[in-house]
Every structure is written in C-alpha cells, then in structure tokens.
C-alpha positions as a Python dict, from the first residue, in 0.01 Angstrom:
ca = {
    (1, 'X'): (0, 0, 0),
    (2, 'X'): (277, 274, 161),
    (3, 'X'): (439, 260, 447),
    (4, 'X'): (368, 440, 750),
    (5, 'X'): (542, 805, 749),
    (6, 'X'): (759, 862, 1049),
    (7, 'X'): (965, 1196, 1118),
    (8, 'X'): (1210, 1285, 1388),
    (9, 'X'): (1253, 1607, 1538),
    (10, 'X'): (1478, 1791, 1755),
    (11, 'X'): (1440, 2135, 1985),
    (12, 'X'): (1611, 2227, 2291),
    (13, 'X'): (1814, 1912, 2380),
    (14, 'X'): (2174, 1736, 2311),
    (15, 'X'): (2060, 1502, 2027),
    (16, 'X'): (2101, 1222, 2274),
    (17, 'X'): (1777, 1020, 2198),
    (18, 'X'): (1805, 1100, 1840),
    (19, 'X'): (2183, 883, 1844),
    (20, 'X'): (1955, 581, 2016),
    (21, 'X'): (1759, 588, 1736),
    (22, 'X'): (2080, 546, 1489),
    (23, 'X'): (2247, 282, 1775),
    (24, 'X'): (1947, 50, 1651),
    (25, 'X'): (2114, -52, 1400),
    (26, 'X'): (1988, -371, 1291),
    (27, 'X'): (1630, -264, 1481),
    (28, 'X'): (1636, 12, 1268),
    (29, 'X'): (1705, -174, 947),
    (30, 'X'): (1396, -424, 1077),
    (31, 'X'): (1160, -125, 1103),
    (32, 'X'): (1291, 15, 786),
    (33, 'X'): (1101, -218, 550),
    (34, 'X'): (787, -126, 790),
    (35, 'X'): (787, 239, 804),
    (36, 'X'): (899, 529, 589),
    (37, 'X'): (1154, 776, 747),
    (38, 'X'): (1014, 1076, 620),
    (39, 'X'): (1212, 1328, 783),
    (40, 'X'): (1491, 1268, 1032),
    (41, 'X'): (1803, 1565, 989),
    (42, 'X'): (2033, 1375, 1202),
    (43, 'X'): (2011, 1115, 963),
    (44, 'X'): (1917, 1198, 608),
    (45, 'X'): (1908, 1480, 410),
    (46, 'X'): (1607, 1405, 194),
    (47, 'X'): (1277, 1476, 364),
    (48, 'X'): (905, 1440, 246),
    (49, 'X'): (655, 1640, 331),
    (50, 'X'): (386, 1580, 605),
    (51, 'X'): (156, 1445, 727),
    (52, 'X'): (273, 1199, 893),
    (53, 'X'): (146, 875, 1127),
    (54, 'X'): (366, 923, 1388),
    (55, 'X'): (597, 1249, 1491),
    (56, 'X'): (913, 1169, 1714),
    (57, 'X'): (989, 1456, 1915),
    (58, 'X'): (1292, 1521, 2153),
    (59, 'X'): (1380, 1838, 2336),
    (60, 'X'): (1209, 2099, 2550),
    (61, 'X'): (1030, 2431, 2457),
    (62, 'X'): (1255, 2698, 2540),
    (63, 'X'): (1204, 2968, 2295),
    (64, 'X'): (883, 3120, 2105),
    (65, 'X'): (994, 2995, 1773),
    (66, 'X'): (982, 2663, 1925),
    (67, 'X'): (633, 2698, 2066),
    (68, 'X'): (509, 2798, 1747),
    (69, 'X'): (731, 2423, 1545),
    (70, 'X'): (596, 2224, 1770),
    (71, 'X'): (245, 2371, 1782),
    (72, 'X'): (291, 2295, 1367),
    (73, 'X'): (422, 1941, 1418),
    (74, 'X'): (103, 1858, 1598),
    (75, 'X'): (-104, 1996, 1316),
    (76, 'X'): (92, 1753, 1124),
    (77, 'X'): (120, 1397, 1285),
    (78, 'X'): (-150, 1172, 1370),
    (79, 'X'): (70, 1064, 1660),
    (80, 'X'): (303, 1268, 1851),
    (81, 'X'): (569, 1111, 2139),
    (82, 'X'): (772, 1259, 2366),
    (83, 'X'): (1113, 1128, 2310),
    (84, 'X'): (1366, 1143, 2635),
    (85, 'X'): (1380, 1382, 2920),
    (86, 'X'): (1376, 1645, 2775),
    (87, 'X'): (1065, 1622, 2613),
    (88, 'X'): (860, 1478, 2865),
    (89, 'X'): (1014, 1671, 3169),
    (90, 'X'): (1179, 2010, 3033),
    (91, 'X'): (1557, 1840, 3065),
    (92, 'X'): (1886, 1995, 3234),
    (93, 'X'): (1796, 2281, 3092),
    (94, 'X'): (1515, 2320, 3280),
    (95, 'X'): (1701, 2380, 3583),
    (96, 'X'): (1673, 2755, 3470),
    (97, 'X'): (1315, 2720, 3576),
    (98, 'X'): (1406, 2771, 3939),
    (99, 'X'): (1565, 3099, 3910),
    (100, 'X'): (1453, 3427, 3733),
    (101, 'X'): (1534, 3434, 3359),
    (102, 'X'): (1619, 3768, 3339),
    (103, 'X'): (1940, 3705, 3624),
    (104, 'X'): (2064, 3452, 3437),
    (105, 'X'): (2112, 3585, 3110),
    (106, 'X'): (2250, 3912, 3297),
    (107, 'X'): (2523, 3712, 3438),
    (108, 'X'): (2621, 3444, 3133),
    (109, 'X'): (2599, 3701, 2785),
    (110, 'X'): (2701, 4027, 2713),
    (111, 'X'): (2389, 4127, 2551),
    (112, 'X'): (2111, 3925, 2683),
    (113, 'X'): (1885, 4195, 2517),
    (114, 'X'): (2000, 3925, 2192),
    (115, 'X'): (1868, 3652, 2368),
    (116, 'X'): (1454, 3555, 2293),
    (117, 'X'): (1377, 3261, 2544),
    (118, 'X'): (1038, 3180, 2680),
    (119, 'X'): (1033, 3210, 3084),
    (120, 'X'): (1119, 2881, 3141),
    (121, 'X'): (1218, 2546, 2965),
    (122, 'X'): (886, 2345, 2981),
    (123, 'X'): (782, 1968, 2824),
    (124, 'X'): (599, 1960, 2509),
    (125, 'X'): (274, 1838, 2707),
    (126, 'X'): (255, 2167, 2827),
    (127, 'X'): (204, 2295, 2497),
    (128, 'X'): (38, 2024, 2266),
    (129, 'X'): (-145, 1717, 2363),
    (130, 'X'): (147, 1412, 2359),
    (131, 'X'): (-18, 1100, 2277),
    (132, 'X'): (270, 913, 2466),
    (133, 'X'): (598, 969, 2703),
    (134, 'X'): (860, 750, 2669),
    (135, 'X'): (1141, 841, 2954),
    (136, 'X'): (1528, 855, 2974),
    (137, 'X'): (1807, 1028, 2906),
    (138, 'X'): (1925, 912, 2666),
    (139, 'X'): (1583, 687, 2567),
    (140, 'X'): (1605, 290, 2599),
    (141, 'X'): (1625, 205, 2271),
    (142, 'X'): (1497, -137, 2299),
    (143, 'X'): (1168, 79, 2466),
    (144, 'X'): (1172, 276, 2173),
    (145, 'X'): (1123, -14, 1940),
    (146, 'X'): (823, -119, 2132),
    (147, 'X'): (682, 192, 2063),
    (148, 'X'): (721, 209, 1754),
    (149, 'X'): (590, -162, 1702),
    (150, 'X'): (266, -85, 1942),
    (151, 'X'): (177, 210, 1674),
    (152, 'X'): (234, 38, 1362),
    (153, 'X'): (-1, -263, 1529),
    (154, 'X'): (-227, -39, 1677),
    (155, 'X'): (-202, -96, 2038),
    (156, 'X'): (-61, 74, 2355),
    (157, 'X'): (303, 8, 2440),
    (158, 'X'): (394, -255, 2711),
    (159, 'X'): (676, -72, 2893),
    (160, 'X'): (763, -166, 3274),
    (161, 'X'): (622, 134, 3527),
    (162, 'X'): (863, -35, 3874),
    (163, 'X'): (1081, 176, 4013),
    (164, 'X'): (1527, 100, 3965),
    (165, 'X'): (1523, -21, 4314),
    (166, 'X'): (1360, -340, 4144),
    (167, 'X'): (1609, -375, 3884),
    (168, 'X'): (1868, -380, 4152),
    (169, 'X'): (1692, -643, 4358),
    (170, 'X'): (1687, -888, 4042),
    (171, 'X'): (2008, -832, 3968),
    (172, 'X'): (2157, -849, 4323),
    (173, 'X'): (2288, -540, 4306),
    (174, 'X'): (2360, -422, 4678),
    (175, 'X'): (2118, -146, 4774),
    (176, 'X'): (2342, 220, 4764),
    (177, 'X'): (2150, 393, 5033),
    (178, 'X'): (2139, 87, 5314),
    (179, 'X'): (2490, -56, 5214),
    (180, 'X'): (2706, 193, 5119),
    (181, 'X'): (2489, 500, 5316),
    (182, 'X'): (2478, 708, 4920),
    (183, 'X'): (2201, 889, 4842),
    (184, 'X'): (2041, 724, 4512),
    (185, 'X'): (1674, 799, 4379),
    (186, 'X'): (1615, 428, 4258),
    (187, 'X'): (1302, 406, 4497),
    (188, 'X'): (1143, 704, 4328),
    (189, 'X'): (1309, 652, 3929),
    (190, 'X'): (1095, 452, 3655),
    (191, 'X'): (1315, 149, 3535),
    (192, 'X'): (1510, 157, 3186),
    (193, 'X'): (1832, 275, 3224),
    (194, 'X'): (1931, -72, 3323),
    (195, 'X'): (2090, 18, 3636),
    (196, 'X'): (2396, 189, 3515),
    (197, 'X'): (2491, 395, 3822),
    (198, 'X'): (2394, 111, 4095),
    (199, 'X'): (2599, -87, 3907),
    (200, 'X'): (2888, 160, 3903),
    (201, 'X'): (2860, 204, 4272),
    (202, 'X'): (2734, 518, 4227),
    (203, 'X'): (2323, 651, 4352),
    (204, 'X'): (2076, 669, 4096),
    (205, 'X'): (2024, 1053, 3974),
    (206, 'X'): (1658, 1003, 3844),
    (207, 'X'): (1755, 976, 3456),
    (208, 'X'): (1435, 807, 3370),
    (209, 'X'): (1234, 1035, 3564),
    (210, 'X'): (962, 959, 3867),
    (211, 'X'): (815, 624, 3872),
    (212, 'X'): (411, 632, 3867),
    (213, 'X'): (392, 452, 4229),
    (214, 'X'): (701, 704, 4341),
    (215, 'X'): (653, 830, 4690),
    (216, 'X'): (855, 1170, 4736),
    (217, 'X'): (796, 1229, 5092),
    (218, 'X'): (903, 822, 5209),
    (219, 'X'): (1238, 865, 4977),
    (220, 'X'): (1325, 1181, 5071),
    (221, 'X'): (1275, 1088, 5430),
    (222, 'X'): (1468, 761, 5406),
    (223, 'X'): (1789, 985, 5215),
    (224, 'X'): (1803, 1315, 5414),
    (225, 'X'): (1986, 1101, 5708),
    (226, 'X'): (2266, 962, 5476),
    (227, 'X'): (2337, 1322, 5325),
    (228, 'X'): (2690, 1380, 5220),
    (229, 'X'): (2658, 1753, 5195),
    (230, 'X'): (2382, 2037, 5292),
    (231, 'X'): (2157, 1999, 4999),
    (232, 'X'): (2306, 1684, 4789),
    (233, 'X'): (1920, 1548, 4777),
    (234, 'X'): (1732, 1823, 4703),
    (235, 'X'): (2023, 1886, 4384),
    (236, 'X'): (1916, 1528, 4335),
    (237, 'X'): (1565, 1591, 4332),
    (238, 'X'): (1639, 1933, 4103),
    (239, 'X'): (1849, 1723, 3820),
    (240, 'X'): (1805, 1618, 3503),
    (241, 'X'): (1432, 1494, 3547),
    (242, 'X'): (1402, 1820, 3740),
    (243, 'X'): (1081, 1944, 3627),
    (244, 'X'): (857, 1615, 3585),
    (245, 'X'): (581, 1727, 3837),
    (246, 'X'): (704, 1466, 4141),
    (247, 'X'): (1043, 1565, 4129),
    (248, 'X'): (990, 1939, 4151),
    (249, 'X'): (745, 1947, 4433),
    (250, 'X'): (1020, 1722, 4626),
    (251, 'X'): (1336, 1952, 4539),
    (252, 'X'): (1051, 2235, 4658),
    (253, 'X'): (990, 2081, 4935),
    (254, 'X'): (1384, 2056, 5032),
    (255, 'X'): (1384, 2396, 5019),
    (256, 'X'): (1161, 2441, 5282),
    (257, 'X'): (1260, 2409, 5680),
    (258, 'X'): (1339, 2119, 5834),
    (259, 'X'): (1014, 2138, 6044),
    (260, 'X'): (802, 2142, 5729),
    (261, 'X'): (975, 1863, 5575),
    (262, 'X'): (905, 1616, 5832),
    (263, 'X'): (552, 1779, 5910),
    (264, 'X'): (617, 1866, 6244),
    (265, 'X'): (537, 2225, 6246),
    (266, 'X'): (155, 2251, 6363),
}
C-alpha cells in the first residue's frame, strides 16, 4: 500500500516555517516511514509529481504568478494548510496593505514600472479554500506534527485556542502590562509560541495571531493607558499578524480619534 504524498511549498515569506519542518528532526524521521515527501525544495531535490493528500503551504499571495501556483496547488492536493503567518494572515509583508502600492514602489526602486505585485499581500484563504490554519511565525513545530498526525488518522487537529496570557499564568510568568506597565498583546494572541517574549521581559507582539475568544476593544482599552509612545499599540496591532481580520480592524480603529475609540462620540 503507498504512503501518503505530502509536498511543501513556499511563496511570499522568509522560509521560516519551512526550517521548523527540518528542526523536527527525529519527528520528521518518525513521519518519514508514514508519509512520502513528494516535493519539498528546501529539502530535496527530487520531486514527484502530484496529486497529492496533503499540500503544505507557507507564504502570502503577493504577485499574479502566485495567484495563479497556488490556485494550481489546490487543483492538486486533497488537503491544503496554511503554514505560519504568512499564510494564514498575509505576514510582515502585508503591512504594505495599509498604504497605496503604487507610493511605495515609487519611493523603494528605480523602476517600479519592473515591479508586477498584486494590490496587496493577502492569505491564501482569500484565494483558495484552506482546509486548515495552523498559526505562528515561525510555526510550533510540535503543532505541526499534530497536524500532520490528525490527517494521516483522519481526524481534526487538537491544538489549544487560549490566549498567551494563559501560558503566562501557568508558568508564573509576571503579567507585562500590570507589572512592568509594557504594552504586550498576550490577552488577544492564540498560544504556541511558548511565551518567548513574556519570558524575555519583553510584551507579546501577536506572533501567533488573534486568539478566537480575543476581544480587541477590552485589550486595546486596558493598553492605550500604559503607552510608551504615540502609536506603540496600534504598530502593535499593525505587526506581523497585521492583516488576520481582528488585528486589522483594531490597528483601524487606533487610527481613529480618541472619542471614537472609547465610544464616546454620540
């Protein structure tokens, strides 16, 4: 009987979630004598052709070319996930998203006339139907072996949907924002990154994107008074995670007047 076919692909994005999948290492040998690596570039150069059970996919859409790969991809794999933050919420580079295209390639190349970008740098759910989401930048690899196991064994991945602020609590990690008065988006961030800036003594910059019971409004209200600097939360808000729907109506929202922030314009 053969082995499930597996490929891993890349588009707009820093390889990042592609090295968690290498920094498996003896995961990835594990899942080796379940699966078939069909096509992975970062890794191998031999590749089979599709189709294939499941498609790994990291990066954002930024260019037409791209549209039209990943639009192919999904012709191709009986399973599709987003892989990382880039993929499921457009990535850094979708900070490009809040300004006009056409002004920034005026001011960073010399002949942006060269230069054939879609509008804006969007997730691939905006495109193709993503049969899961698996957040982080990089990913958690240890989530990314439980996704792969939950497809092989035909079931839907247990991942944790709390927020960091949880994380913190169980690991008595002093809370940022009521201790140490720094702004830090654990309240509204899905767990995974296993606390890494709490634990630094630094705020939590949303890696992992919004947590499903996230409340924008209550966080940004409970950060705005421990500001460092005009505008540190909304450039929170507008990070890496930037684009993921709960984030960008909050950094929207920043950029509104005070009286329409706190609702009390009538």
């Amino acid at each position: 009987m053969s082995k499930p076919t597996v490929a891993v692909y890349k588009f707009s994005s820093c390889d990042g979630c592609q090295l968690s999948i290498l920094n498996l290492e003896d995961e990835l040998l594990d899942l080796a004598g379940a699966i078939e690596i069909a096509y992975f570039l970062e890794a191998r150069r031999r590749t089979l052709p599709g189709p294939y059970d499941i498609a790994l996919v990291e990066g954002s859409i930024t260019t037409p070319h791209e549209l039209e790969r990943i639009q192919e991809i999904r012709k191709q794999a009986k399973i599709l996930v987003a892989l990382g933050t880039c993929a499921t919420a457009g990535g850094i580079q979708a900070l490009r998203n809040f300004a006009r295209l056409d002004d920034l390639a005026l001011a960073v190349y010399e002949h942006p006339e060269y230069l054939h970008a879609l509008p804006k740098s969007t997730p691939l759910a905006e495109h193709v139907k993503v049969d899961f989401e698996l957040w982080g930048c990089p990913v958690n690899k240890y989530q990314l072996v439980e996704v792969i196991q939950a497809f092989l064994q035909k079931r839907r991945p247990m991942l944790p949907t709390q927020s960091v602020c949880l994380d913190c609590k169980r690991r008595g990690i002093v809370c940022m924002v009521v201790a140490h008065g720094v702004a830090c988006l654990g309240p509204a961030t899905r767990t995974g990154c296993g606390v890494l800036c709490p634990a630094s003594g630094r705020g939590c910059y949303g890696c992992f994107g919004p947590a499903p019971s996230a409340d924008a409004k209550t966080v940004i209200a409970a950060l705005l008074p421990v500001e460092r600097y005009p505008g540190e939360v909304r450039s929170l808000f507008a990070n890496i995670s930037n684009y993921a729907p709960a984030f960008r109506t909050a950094a929207e929202l920043l950029s509104a007047t005070p009286a329409q922030i706190t609702g009390e314009n009538k």
